[in-house]
N, C-alpha and C positions, 0 to 999 in steps of 0.2 A: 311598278313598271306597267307597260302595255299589258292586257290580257287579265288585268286582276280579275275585272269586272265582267260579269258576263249576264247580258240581260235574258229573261225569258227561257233559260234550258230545260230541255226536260229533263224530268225527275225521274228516276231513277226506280223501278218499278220491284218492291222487296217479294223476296218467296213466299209465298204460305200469306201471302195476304190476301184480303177479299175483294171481287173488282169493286165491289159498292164502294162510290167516291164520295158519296152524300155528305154531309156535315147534318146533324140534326139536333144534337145532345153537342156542347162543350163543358167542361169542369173548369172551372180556375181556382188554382192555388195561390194563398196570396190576395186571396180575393178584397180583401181591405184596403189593397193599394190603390197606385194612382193607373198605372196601367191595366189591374183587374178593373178597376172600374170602367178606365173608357170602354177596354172588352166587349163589358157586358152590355155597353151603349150601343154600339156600331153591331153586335151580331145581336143583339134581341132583334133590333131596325130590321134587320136580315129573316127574320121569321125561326130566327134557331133557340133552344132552349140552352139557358144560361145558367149553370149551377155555380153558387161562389163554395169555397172552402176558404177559413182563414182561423186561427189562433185566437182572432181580435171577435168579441162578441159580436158587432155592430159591422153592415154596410154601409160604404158614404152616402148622404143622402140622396146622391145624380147618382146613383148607380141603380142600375134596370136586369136585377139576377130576377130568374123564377123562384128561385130560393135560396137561402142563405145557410150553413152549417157553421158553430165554431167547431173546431174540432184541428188535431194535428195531423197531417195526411204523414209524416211521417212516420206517426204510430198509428193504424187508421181501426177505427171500429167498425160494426157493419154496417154505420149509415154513413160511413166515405165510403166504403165497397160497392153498395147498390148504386150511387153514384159514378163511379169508377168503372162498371160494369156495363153500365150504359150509356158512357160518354164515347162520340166519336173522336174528341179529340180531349186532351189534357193540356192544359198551357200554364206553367208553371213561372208564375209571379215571384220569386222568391228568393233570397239570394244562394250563390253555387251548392253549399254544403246542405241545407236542406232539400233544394232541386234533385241530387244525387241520393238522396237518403229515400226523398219519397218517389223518387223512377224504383228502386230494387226493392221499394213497400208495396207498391200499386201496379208496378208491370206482371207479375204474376196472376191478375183478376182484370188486369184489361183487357174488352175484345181484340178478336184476331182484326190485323189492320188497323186498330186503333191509332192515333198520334199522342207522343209525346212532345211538346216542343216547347221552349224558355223564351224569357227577352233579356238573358243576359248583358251587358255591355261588353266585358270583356269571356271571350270564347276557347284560349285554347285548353282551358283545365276541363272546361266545361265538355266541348267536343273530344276531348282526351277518355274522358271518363263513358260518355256515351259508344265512342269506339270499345273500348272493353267492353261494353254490357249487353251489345248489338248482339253479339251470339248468345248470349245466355235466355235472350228474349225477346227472337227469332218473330214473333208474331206481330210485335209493336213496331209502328213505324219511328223514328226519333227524327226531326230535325232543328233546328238552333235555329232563331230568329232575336233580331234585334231591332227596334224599330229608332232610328237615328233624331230623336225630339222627344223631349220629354213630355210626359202625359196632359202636365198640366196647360199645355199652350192650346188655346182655347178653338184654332182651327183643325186640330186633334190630325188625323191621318191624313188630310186634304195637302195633295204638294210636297209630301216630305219623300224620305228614302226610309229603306227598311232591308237590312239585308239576310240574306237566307242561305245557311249552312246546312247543305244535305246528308246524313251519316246514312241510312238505310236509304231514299227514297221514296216514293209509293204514292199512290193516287190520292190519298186524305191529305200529303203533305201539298201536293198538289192544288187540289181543292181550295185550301186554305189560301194557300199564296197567291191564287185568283182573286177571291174574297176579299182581300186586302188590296189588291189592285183595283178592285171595285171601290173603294174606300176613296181611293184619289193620290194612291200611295204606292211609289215603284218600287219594287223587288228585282234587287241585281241577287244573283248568284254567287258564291265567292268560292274556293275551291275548298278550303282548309278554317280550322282558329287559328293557326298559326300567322296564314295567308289577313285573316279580317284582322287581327291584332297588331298586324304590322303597319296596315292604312292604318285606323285607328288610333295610334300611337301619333301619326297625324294629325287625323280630322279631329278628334276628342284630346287627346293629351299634352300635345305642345300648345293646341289651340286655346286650351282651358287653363294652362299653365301662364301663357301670354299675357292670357286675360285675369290672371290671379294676381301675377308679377303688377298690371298693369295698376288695380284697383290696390293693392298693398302699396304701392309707390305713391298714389296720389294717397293715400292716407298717411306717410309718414313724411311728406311735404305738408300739412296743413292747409288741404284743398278747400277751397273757398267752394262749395258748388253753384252759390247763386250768382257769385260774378263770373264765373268760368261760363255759364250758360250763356249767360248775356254777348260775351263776344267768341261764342266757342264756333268751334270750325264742321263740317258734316263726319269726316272721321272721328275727331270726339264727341260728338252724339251719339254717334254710330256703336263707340267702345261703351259709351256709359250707358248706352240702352241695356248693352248685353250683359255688363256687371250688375246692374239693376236687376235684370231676371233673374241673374243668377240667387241674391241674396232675395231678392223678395218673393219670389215664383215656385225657382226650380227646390229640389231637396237639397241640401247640401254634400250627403251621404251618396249620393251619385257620382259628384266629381270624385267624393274621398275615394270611391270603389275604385272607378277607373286609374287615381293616382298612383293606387296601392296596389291593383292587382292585373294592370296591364304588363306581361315579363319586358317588357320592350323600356318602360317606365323610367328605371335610374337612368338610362343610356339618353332618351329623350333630356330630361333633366341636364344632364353633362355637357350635351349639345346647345341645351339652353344657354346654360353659363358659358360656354366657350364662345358662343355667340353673342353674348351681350359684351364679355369681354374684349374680343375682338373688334367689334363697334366702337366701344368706350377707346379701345387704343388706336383706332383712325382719326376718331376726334382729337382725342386728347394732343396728337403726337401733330394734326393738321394735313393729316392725310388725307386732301381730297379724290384725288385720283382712288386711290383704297377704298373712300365713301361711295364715290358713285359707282365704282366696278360693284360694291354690295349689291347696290339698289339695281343695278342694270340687270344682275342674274334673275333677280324676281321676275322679271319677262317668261321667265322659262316656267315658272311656277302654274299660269295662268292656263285653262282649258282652251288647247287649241282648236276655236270655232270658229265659224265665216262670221265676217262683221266686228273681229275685237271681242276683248274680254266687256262684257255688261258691267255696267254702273253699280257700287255697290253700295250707293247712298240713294 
């Protein structure tokens, strides 16, 4: 509804932190990924020192850390602590259960003021878990981010969304969320995981589902692709571009997360099929009138702006 969204608020300023807003030192956890690596692209740019941590021996070769550690921040030795100790922010690449594991390893040795913060996709286990653990350490700042495009598209933060879930507040989490709008990348606010999980169940889970339905369908008709191109239409470009990325680009372990651990997910799914059923028995049954009342309500779907919904071909 109205009001999900809120651009620009300020953050929320936590106790016992320090005014210093600076960023100077980040750590990434995770650091072998695709989002540690843009990380460390976009803030080295930035003049800030970039520590990877990861399990995996090896950095990607486009990745720009000061230094590299293998090591498990969940069980951390002293050379993630020296790290850890000096980092202004920690951003945790990695999925929920070790994200949680290494906050209650490394929040004990992180500076006062320091930031924790994720890029989870789905938030409310995640914000769930950070609510419990805010009191226990009172010094670190925690916020959730998610940046809405996956790492690999090659215009990286330039033009996308990125949304931002405050649990403590505090000027580093601040800081950062600048920095990223420095990038070319807008930061809404959102209130809850509960509140981002239920858009998202949305924009990622029906959308991805559609698009799964869509590419499974044409693979068990026996899709011709090279004549299909030849007289295909801009919507079907449109679809096949993005099933494209899908399998050649993005992870595939992405969609699976968001299928599987969105709580919203079966329900999404239910509504798929009563939807498509519904459809099929307008047709089937020569329900025009039923068809186009479908299609008519999608008017209401579109962002109401001056000048009409934009072209999306």
């Amino acid at each position: 509804g109205q009001g999900v969204f809120t651009l620009s608020l300020p953050l929320k300023r936590a106790a016992g932190t320090m005014a210093e807003d600076k960023i100077t030192s980040v750590l990434i956890l995770g650091a072998s990924g695709g989002f540690g690596t843009l990380f460390s692209q976009v803030l080295a740019k930035d003049g800030v020192q970039v520590r990877g941590i990861s399990r995996k021996g090896t950095p990607r070769a486009d990745a720009t850390f000061s230094d590299y550690l293998s090591a498990d921040p969940c069980n951390p030795n002293e050379e993630v602590l020296e790290r850890v100790r000096n980092a202004s922010v920690i951003i945790a690449c990695v999925p929920p259960g070790p994200c949680i594991k290494a906050l209650e390893a490394l929040a004990p040795h992180m500076a006062a003021g320091a930031l924790f913060t994720d890029v989870l996709s789905v938030k409310t286990q995640i914000c769930e878990a950070y609510m419990g653990l805010k009191d226990k350490f009172p010094h670190v700042q925690l916020m959730s981010l998610h940046p809405m495009f996956a790492p690999a598209d090659p215009a990286g933060w330039r033009g996308k969304n990125n949304a931002v879930i405050e649990i403590t507040g505090g000027q580093r989490g601040q800081t950062l969320t600048k920095m990223i709008e420095g990038w070319g990348c807008a930061c809404f606010t959102m209130e809850s995981g509960q509140v981002h999980d239920k858009v998202t169940g949305a924009v990622q889970n029906a959308t991805h589902a559609a698009l799964l339905t869509f590419g499974l369908t044409l693979s068990k008709m026996g899709y011709d692709a090279e004549l299909a191109h030849k007289i295909s239409t801009p919507p079907h470009r449109a679809m096949i571009e993005v099933i494209q990325r899908m399998a050649n680009i993005n992870e595939p372990d992405t969609y699976w997360d968001i299928q599987t651990e969105n709580p919203n997910a079966d329900d999404i799914w239910q509504k798929l099929q009563e939807s498509v059923a519904e459809l099929h028995e307008s047709v089937k049954n020569r329900d025009r009138e039923k068809f186009v009342d479908i299609i008519a309500k999608f008017k209401q779907l579109g962002p109401q702006e001056e000048g009409g919904v934009p072209s999306a071909y």
